[in-house]
C-alpha positions in Angstrom: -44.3 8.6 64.0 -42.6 10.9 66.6 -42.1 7.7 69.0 -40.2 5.6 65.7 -38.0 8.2 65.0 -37.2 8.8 68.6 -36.1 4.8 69.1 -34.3 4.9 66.0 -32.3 8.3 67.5 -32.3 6.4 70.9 -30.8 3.1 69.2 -28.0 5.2 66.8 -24.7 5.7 68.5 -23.5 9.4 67.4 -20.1 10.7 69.1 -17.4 13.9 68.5 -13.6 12.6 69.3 -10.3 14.4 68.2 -8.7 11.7 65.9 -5.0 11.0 66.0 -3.0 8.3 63.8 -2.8 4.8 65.2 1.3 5.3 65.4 0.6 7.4 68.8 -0.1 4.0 70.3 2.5 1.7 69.2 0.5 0.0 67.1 1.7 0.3 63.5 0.1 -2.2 62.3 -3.4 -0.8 62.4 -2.0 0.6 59.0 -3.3 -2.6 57.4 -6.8 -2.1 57.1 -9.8 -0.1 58.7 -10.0 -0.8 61.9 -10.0 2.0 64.6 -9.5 2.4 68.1 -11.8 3.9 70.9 -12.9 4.8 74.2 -13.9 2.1 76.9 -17.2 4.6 77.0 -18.0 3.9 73.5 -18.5 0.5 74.3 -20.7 0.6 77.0 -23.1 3.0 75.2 -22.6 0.5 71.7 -24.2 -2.7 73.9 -27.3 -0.5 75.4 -28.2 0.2 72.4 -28.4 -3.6 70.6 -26.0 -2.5 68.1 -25.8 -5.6 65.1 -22.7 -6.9 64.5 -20.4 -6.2 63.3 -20.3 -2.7 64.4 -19.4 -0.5 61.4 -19.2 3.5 61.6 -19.4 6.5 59.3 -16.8 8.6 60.1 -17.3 12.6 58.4 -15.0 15.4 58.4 -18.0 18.6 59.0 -15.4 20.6 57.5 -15.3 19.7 54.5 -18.0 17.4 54.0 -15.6 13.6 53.2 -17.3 10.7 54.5 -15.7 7.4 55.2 -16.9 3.8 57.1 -14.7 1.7 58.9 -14.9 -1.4 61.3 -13.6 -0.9 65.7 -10.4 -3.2 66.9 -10.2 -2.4 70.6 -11.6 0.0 72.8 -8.8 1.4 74.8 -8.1 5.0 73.4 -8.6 7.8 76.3 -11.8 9.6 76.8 -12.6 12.1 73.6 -10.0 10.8 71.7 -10.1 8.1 68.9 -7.0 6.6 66.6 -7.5 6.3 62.9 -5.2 4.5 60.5 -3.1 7.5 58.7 -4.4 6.5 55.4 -7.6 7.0 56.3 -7.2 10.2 58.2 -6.0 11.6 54.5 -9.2 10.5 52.9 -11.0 12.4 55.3 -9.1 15.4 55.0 -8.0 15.2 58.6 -5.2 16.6 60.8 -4.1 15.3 64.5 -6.4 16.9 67.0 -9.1 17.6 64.3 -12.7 16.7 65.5 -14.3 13.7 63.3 -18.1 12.8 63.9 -18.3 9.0 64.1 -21.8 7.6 63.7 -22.9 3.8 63.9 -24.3 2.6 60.1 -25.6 -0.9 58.5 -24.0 -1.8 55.2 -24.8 -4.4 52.9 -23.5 -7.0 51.5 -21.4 -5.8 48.4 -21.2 -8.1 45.3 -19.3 -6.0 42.8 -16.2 -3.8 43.9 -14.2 -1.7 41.1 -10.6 -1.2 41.8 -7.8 1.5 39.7 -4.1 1.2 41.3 -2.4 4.1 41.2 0.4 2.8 40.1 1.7 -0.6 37.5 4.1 -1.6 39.6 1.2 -3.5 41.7 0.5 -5.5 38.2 4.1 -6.5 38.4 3.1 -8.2 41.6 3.4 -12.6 40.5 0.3 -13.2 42.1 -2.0 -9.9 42.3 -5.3 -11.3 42.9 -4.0 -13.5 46.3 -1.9 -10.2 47.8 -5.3 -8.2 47.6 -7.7 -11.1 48.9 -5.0 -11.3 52.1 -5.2 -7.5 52.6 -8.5 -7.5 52.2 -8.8 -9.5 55.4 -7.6 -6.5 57.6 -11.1 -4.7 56.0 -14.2 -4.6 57.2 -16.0 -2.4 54.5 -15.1 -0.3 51.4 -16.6 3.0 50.0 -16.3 4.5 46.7 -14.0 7.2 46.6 -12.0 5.8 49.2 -8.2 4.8 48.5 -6.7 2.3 50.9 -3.4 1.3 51.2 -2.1 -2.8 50.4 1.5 -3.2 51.8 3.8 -6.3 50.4 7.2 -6.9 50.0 7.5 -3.8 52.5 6.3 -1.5 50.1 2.9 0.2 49.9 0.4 0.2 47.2 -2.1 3.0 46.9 -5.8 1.7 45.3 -8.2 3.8 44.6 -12.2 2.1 45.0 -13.8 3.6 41.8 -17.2 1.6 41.9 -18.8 -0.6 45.3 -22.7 -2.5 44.4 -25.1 -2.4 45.5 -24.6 0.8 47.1 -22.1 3.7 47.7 -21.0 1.7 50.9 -20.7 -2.0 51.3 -19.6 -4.4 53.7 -17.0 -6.9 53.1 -17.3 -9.2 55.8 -18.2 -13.2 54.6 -18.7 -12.2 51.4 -18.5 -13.2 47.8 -17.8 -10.6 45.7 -16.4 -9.6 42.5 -13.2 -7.9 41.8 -12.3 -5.5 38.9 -9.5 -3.9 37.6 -9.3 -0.8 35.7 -6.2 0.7 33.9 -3.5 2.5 36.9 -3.2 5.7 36.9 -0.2 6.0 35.4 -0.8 3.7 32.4 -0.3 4.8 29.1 -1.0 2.4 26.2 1.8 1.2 24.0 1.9 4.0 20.9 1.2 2.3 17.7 4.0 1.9 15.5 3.6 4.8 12.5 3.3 3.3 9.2 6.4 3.3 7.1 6.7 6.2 4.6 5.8 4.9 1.2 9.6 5.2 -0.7 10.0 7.4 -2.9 9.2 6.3 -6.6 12.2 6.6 -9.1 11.8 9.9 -11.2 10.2 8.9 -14.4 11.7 10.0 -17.9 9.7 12.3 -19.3 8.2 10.8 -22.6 9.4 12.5 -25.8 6.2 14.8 -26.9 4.6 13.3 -29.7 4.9 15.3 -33.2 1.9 15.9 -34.8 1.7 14.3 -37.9 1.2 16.4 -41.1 -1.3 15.3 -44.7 1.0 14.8 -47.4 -1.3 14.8 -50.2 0.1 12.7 -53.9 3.3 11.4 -52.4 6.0 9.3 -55.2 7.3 9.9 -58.2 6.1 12.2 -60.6 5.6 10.8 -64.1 4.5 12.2 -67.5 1.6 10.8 -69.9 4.2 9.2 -71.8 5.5 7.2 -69.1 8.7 9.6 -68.7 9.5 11.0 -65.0 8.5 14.2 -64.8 11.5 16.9 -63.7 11.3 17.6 -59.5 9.9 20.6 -58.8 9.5 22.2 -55.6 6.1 21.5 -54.2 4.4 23.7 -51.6 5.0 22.7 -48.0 2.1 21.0 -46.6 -0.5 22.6 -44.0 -0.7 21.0 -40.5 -3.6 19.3 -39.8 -4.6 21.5 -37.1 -4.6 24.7 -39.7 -6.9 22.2 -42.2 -10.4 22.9 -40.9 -9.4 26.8 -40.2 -8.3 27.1 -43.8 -11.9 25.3 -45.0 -13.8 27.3 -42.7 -12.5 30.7 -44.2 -13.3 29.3 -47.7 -17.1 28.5 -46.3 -17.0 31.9 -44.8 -15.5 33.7 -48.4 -18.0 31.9 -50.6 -16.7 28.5 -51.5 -19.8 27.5 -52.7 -19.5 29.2 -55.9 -16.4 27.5 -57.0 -17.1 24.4 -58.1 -14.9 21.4 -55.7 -11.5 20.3 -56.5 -12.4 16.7 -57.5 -15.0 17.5 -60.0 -12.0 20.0 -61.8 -9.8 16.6 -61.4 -12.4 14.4 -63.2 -12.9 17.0 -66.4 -9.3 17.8 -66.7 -8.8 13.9 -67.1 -12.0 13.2 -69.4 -10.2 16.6 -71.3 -7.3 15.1 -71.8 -8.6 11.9 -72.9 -10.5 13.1 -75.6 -7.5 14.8 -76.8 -5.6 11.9 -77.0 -8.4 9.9 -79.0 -8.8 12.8 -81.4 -4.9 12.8 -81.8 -5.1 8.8 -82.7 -8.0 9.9 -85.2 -6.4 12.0 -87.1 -2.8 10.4 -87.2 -4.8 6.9 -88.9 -6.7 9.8 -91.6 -3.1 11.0 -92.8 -1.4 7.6 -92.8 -4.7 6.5 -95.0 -5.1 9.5 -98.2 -0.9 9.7 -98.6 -0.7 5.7 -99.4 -4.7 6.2 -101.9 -1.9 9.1 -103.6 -0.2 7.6 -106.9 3.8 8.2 -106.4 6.3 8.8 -109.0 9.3 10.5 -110.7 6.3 12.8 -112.8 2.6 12.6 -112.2 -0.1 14.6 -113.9 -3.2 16.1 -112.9 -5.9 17.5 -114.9 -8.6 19.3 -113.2 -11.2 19.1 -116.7 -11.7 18.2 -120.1 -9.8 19.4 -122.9 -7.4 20.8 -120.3 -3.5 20.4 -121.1 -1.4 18.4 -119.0 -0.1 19.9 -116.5 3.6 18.1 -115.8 4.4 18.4 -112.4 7.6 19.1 -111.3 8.7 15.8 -109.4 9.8 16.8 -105.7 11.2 15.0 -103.4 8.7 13.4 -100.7 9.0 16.0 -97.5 10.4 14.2 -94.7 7.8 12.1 -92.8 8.9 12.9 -88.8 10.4 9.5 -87.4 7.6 7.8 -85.6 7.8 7.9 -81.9 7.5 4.9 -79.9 4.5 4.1 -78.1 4.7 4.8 -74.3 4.7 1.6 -72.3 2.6 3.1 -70.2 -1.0 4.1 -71.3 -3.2 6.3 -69.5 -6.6 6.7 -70.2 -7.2 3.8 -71.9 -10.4 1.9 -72.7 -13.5 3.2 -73.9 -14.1 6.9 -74.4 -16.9 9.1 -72.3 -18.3 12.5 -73.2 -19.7 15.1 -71.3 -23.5 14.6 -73.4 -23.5 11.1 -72.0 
């Protein structure tokens, strides 16, 4: 075990430089991608130790812990020093002169890579998708948290690598792998429009309230038995309907009972008065009857026994017979007569 781990320390290159920006060697365009530059000793001690190819690094920042991987260009810098793209130096968190610890690492293949612009104006790009597949070229592995730098149309466009699969790090290099998208940065979605205020309903005219109707018991005319109208008097003014129950309630509460209903009073007052009327009718045909049996005459005679002496009356003039009144067209009670004993 001590032997593996010794060929594995013996077959990992692990250097300190002091990293400067590629700019200090006239070679601006190391910008466009990850490729650094380092010493000629680097190499030699890269092919003793059967390093696979491509050679990729971790580059970390002790300081404050940022880790980053990158590919090597050339290997021409001087002795303890390395150049780093500029971009990359500000992932790491790195200042010119500051010491970076680059190590030699194995990536795989990556198959799925997330990508967030930070800004939209790299949407407004025509063609997106074939700018970043170019740029791409210039890379020789990506790792999430990173943000690289696409320049087109001399103008830069900052990316920022949310998600890399299958692993934190991946290599790029011959591969097939998919691209996504999420929203930039500075993408806000489209407000939705507010719904219209619902307009305001005409005012309503208020509805005339409703009187509450009032019983008016034995409306019309007033007529006598003998068909004549009666003479107006002034009748009572009707109770509302709402004081109706109150009033029958405080006749329940006062003894109503003993009184005997207003319809049955109704009924004998009519049967009364129908009785008188026949009794009337009775005794008007009796009259009419014993005055025409009577003998009539200038002098008439009545003896009251035997042996008596006539008595001459003194012939009077008939009284006056009253003129007789008209029957009444209209006849109330008519028909046949009921009494109480039935």
């Amino acid at each position: 075990m001590y032997f593996e781990d010794y060929n594995d320390r013996q077959r990992t290159f692990e250097q300190v430089y002091r990293c400067y920006p590629t700019t200090f060697i006239d070679k601006p365009q190391l910008e466009n991608g990850d490729k650094i530059i380092m010493p000629p000793s680097a190499l030699d001690r890269l092919a003793s130790l059967n390093i696979d190819y491509p050679m990729l690094f971790e580059l970390e920042n002790s300081s404050t812990q940022r880790v980053s991987h990158c590919g090597v260009l050339e290997f021409i810098a001087e002795e303890g020093m390395v150049y780093l793209p500029y971009w990359m130096m500000q992932n790491l968190l790195l200042e010119e002169g500051d010491v970076v610890r680059i190590k030699s690492a194995t990536l795989p293949k990556g198959t799925y890579v997330k990508l967030q612009p930070h800004t939209t104006d790299f949407l407004d790009i025509s063609n997106p998708k074939a700018i970043l597949e170019t740029s791409l070229r210039s890379f020789s592995c990506l790792t999430t948290g990173d943000t690289i730098m696409v320049a087109y149309n001399n103008k830069k466009y900052y990316i920022d690598i949310v998600e890399t699969k299958p692993s934190a790090a991946v290599s790029i290099i011959e591969t097939d792998c998919e691209v996504d998208f999420a929203p930039p940065l500075d993408y806000k979605e489209p407000e939705k429009p507010g719904k219209p205020a619902p307009l305001a309903a005409p005012p309503q005219a208020e509805e005339p309230v409703e009187e509450e109707s009032k019983f008016s018991p034995f409306t019309g005319t007033a007529r006598r038995l003998n068909g004549r109208p009666a003479e107006a008097s002034p009748s009572p003014a009707p109770a509302p309907l709402s004081t109706a129950p109150k009033a029958r309630a405080a006749r329940a509460a006062n003894g109503a009972g003993s009184s005997p209903p207003p319809l049955l009073l109704f009924l004998l007052l009519l049967l009364l008065l129908q009785h008188l009327l026949q009794l009337r009718r009775l005794s008007s045909h009796q009259g009419g009857s014993s005055c025409s049996d009577r003998p009539t005459g200038s002098r008439r005679a009545w003896r009251r026994g035997e042996g008596a002496a006539p008595i001459r009356a003194v012939a009077k003039d008939p009284p006056p017979q009253p003129p007789k009144e008209e029957e009444p067209e209209f006849k109330p009670f008519t028909g046949r007569r009921y009494s109480l004993r039935d």
